[in-house]
PARO-577179 format. One line per 2 residues: number of its first residue (from 1); their letters; for each residue x, y, z of C-alpha. Coordinates in steps of 0.25 Angstrom, whole numbers, plus 5000, padded with zeros to 4 digits. Layout:
BEGIN
NUM	A	X Y Z ~ ...
This chain:
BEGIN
1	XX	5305 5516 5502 ~ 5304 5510 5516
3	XX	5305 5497 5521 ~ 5291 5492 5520
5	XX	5292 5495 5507 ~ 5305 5485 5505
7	XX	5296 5476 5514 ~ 5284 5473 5504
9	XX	5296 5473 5491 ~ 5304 5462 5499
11	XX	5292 5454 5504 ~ 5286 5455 5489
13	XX	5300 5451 5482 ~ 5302 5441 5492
15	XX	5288 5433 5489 ~ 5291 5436 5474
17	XX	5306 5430 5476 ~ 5301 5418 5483
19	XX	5291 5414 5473 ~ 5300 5416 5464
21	XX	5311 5406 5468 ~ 5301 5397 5471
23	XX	5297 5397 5457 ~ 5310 5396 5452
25	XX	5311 5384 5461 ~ 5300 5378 5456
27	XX	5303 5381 5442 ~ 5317 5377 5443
29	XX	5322 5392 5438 ~ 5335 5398 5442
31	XX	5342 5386 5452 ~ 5354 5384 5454
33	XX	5362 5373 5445 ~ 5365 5363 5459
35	XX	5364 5352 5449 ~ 5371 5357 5438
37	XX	5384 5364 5444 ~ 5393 5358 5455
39	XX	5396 5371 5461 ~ 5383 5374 5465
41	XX	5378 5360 5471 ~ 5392 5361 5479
43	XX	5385 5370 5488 ~ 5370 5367 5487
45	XX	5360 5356 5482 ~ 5347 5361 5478
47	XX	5344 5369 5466 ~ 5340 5383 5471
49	XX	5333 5396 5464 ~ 5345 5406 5462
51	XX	5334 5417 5464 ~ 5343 5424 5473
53	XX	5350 5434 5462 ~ 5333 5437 5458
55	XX	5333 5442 5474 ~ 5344 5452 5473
57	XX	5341 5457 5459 ~ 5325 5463 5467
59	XX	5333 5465 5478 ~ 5344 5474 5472
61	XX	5334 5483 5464 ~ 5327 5487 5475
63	XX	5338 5490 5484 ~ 5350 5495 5477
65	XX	5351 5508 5484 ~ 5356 5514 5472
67	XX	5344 5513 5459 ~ 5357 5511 5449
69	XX	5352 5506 5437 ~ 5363 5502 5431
71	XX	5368 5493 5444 ~ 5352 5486 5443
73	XX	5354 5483 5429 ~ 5369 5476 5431
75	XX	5363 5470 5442 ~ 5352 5464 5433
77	XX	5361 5460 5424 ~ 5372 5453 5433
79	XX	5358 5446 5440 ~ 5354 5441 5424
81	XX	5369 5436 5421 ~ 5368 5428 5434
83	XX	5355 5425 5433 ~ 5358 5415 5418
85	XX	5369 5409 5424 ~ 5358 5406 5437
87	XX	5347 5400 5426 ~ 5358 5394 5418
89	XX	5358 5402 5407 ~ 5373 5407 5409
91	XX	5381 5395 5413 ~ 5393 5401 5407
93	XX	5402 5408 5418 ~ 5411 5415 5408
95	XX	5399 5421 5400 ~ 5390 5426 5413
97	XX	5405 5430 5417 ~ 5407 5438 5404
99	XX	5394 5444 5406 ~ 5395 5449 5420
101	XX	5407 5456 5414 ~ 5400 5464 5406
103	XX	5389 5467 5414 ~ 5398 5471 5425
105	XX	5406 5480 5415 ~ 5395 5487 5411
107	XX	5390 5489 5425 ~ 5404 5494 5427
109	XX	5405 5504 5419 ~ 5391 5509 5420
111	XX	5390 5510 5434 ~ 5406 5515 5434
113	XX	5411 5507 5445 ~ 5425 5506 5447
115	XX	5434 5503 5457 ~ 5441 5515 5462
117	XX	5454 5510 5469 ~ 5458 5496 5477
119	XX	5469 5504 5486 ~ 5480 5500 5479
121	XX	5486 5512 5472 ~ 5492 5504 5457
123	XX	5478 5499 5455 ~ 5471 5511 5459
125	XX	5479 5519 5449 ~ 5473 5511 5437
127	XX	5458 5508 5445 ~ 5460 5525 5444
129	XX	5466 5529 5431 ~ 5460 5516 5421
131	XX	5446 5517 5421 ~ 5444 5504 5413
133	XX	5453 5494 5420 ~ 5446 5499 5433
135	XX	5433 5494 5426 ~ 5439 5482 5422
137	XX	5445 5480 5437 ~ 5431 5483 5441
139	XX	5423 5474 5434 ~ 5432 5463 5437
141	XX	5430 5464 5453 ~ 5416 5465 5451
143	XX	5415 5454 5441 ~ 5424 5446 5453
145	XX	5413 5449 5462 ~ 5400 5446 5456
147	XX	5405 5433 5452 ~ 5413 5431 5468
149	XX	5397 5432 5471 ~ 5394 5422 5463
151	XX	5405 5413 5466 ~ 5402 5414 5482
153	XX	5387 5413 5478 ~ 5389 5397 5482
155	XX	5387 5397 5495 ~ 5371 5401 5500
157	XX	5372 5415 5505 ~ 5387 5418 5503
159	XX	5383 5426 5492 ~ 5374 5435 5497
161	XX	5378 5434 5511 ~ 5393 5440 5507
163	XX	5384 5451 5498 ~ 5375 5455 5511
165	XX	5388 5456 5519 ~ 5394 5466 5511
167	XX	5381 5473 5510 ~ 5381 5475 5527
169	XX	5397 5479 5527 ~ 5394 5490 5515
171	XX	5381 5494 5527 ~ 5390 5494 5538
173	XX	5399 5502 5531 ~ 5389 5511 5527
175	XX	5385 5513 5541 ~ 5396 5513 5549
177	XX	5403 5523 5538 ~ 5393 5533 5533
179	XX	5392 5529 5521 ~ 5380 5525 5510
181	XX	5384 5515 5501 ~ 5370 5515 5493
183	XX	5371 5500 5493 ~ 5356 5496 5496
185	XX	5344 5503 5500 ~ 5340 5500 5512
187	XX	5343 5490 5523 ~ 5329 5482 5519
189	XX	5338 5476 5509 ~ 5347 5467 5519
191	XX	5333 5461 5520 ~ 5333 5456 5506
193	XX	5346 5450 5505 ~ 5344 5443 5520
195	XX	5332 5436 5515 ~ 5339 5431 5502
197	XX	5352 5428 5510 ~ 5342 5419 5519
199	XX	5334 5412 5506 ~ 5350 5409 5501
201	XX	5355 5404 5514 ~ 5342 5395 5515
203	XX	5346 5390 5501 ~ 5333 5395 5496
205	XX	5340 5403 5483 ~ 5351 5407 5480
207	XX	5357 5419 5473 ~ 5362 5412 5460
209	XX	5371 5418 5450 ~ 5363 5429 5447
211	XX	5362 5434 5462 ~ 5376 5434 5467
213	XX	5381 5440 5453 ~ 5372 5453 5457
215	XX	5376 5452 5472 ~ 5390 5452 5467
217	XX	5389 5463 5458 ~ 5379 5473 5466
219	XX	5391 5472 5479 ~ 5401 5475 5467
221	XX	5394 5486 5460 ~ 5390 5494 5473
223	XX	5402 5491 5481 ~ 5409 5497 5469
225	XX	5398 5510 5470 ~ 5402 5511 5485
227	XX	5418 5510 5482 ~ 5417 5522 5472
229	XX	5409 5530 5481 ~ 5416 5528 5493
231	XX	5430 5528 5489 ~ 5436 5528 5505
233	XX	5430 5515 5507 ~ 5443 5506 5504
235	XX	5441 5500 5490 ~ 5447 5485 5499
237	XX	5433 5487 5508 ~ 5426 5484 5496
239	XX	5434 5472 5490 ~ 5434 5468 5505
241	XX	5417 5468 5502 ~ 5419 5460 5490
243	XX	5431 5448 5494 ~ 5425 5436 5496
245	XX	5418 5435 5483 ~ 5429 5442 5474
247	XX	5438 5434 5481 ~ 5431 5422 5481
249	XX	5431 5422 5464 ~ 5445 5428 5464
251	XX	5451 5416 5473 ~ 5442 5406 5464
253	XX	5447 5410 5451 ~ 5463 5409 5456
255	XX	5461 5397 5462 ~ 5452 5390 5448
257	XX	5465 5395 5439 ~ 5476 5391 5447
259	XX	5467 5376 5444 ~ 5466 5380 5431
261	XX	5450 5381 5432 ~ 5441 5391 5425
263	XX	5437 5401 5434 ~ 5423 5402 5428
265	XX	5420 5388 5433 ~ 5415 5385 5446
267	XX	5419 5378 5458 ~ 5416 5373 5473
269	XX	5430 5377 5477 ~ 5427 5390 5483
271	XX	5429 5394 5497 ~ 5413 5396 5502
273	XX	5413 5379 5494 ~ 5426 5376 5502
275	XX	5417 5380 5515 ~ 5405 5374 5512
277	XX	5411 5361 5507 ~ 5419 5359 5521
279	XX	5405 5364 5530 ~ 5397 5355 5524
281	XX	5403 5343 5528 ~ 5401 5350 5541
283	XX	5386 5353 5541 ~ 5374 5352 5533
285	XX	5374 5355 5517 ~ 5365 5364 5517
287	XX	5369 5371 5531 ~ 5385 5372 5525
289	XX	5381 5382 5513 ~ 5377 5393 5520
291	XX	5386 5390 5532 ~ 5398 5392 5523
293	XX	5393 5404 5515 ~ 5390 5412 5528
295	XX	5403 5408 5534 ~ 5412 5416 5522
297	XX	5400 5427 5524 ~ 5404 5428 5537
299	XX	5417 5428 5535 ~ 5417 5440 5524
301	XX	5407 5449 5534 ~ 5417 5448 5546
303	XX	5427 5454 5537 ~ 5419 5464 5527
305	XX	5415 5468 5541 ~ 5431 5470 5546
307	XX	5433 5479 5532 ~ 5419 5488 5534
309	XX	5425 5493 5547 ~ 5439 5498 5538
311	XX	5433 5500 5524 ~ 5444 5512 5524
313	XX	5455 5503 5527 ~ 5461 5496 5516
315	XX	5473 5491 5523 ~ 5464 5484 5532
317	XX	5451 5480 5523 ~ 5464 5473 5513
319	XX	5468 5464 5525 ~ 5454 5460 5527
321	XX	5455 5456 5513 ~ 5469 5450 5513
323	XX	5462 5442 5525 ~ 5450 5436 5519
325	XX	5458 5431 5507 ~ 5467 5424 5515
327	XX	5458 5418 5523 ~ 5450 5414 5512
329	XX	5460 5407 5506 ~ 5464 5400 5520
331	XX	5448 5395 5521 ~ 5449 5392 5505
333	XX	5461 5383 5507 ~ 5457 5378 5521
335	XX	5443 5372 5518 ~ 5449 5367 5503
337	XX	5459 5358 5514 ~ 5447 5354 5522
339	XX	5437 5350 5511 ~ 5450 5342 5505
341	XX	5450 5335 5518 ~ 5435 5331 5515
C-alpha cells in the first residue's frame, strides 16, 4: 500500500477521532476522575476525554508490521481491562491487576515468549533448563512494565513520549546495524503518534488507563520478539529500553512497604510529581506539566541513545543502568528536600 493510501486512512480516522472526542466531551463519556481522585487533580484541573488508548487501538491495527493475531487480540483485551477502569467500571486495582495476570499469561504462552538469558550465568541456567519459572519470570517483567506505563502515564506526554523514544532508538539500531525488527510498518506511522503526542501535550486527551496499558504491553511483547530473534543484541540493551518505567513501579513499591502502605494504592510522591510540584511554583500550571514530563523524556533519549551505539556491550550498557538508578534516586531525594523547604 503507498503512502497516499495511509494519507486518506489518517485524514478519515482523524475527523472520526475528533468527533468522537468531542462527543464524548459533550456527553460527559470516558474523562478522567480530576474530581474524584487526588492523584490525578495533583497534576491537572479539567476533566478530559481519556480517548487516547481508542487512538492507539486504530492505530496498532493498521500498522503492526507483523498481522499476528493473537498479539491484536491481547492487545484488545489489555485495551478493554484499561478501558473499565477508564469508565469507572473497574475501580479495584487488585482485580483489573489480577486480570491483566491472566491476560498476560495467556499471551505468554500462546505467543511463547520467554526471556532467553540476562547475562548472568546462575540465573541463566534456570531462565534455560525450567521452562515454567522462565514464564513466571517473564510474565512478571511484563506485568511491571504495562503497569510502569501506567504509573508514569501522569504527566501529559511522559507516556507516550518515553514510548516513541524507544521506538526511534530500536529504528536507529535497525539502520545503523542491518537489521529488521518488524516492528511497524512503514515510517507514515511516526506521523500518527506525533499528532496524538501533540493533541496530549496541548491537553486536549489523554491516554487513560486503557492506552498506556497497551503501550506498555505492545513495547513488552515486541521487545520480547526482537530479543529471541536476535539473540547477539545484549539482553541489558533491552532492560536499558525498558528502565524508567520498570523502575519507576519497582522503586515505588519498596519505597510504599518500607511505609507500610499498600502498593495498589496511589500516590503523588513519584519522581515525575516530585518535578512537577517544585517547577510549578516556577512557571505556569498548565506550562509545568509538560515541562516536567519532557525533561525525564529527555533525559531517557540521551541515554538509550548512549546504549544504541553499544547494544553488544553488556559491561558498558550495565553502567548506564547502574548510572540512571543512581541518578534517579539523587533527583528523587533532592527534589523531595527542595519541595520540604516549600
Amino acid at each position: 500500500m503507498n503512502l497516499n493510501y495511509y494519507m486518506i486512512l489518517f485524514c478519515i480516522f482523524f475527523i472520526f477521532f475528533i468527533a468522537l472526542t468531542e462527543l464524548f466531551k459533550k456527553k460527559n463519556l470516558l474523562l478522567d476522575r480530576v474530581s474524584s481522585e487526588k492523584h490525578k487533580s495533583f497534576a491537572i484541573k479539567t476533566s478530559t476525554p481519556l480517548t487516547g488508548g481508542i487512538f492507539l487501538i486504530f492505530f496498532f491495527a493498521f500498522f503492526l508490521a507483523e498481522k499476528n493475531f493473537f498479539l491484536i487480540v491481547f492487545l484488545l483485551l489489555i485495551f478493554f481491562n484499561g478501558l473499565l477502569s477508564d469508565v469507572n467500571y473497574l475501580n479495584n486495582p487488585k482485580i483489573r491487576f489480577l486480570i491483566q495476570l491472566i491476560f498476560v499469561f495467556f499471551a505468554i504462552y500462546s505467543l511463547d515468549l520467554r526471556v532467553f538469558g540476562i547475562g548472568i550465568n546462575i540465573i541463566d541456567y534456570y531462565l534455560y533448563n525450567y521452562k515454567y519459572l522462565n514464564y513466571i519470570f517473564t510474565i512478571f517483567c511484563l506485568l511491571i512494565l504495562v503497569n510502569g506505563f501506567n504509573f508514569i502515564d501522569g504527566l501529559n506526554t511522559l507516556s507516550l513520549g518515553y514510548f516513541i523514544g524507544v521506538l526511534l532508538s530500536l529504528a536507529f539500531v535497525e539502520n545503523r546495524y542491518d537489521y529488521n525488527f518488524e516492528l511497524l510498518k512503514n515510517n507514515f506511522s511516526v506521523i500518527f503518534l506525533v499528532v496524538l503526542f501533540a493533541l496530549i501535550l496541548k491537553g486536549y486527551l489523554f491516554l487513560g488507563d486503557s492506552g498506556s496499558y497497551i503501550l506498555g504491553f505492545f513495547l513488552g511483547v515486541k521487545i520480547l520478539f526482537i530479543s529471541r530473534n536476535f539473540p547477539e543484541i545484549s539482553a541489558w540493551y533491552f532492560a536499558l529500553l525498558l528502565w524508567y518505567p520498570s523502575f519507576e513501579i519497582l522503586f515505588s513499591i519498596i519505597r510504599k512497604s518500607f511505609s507500610k502502605q499498600s502498593a495498589f494504592k496511589p500516590d503523588n510522591e513519584h519522581l515525575h510529581q516530585r518535578i512537577f510540584k517544585k517547577l510549578k511554583n516556577k512557571m505556569p500550571y498548565e506550562i509545568a506539566n509538560p515541562v516536567s514530563a519532557n525533561l525525564i523524556n529527555f533525559y531517557n533519549i540521551i541515554s538509550i541513545f548512549i546504549g544504541s551505539l553499544n547494544i553488544f556491550d553488556t559491561k558498558k550498557i550495565i553502567f548506564i543502568i547502574f548510572i540512571n538508578i543512581i541518578f534517579y534516586i539523587f533527583i528523587f531525594n533532592r527534589f523531595n528536600k527542595l519541595n520540604e523547604k516549600n
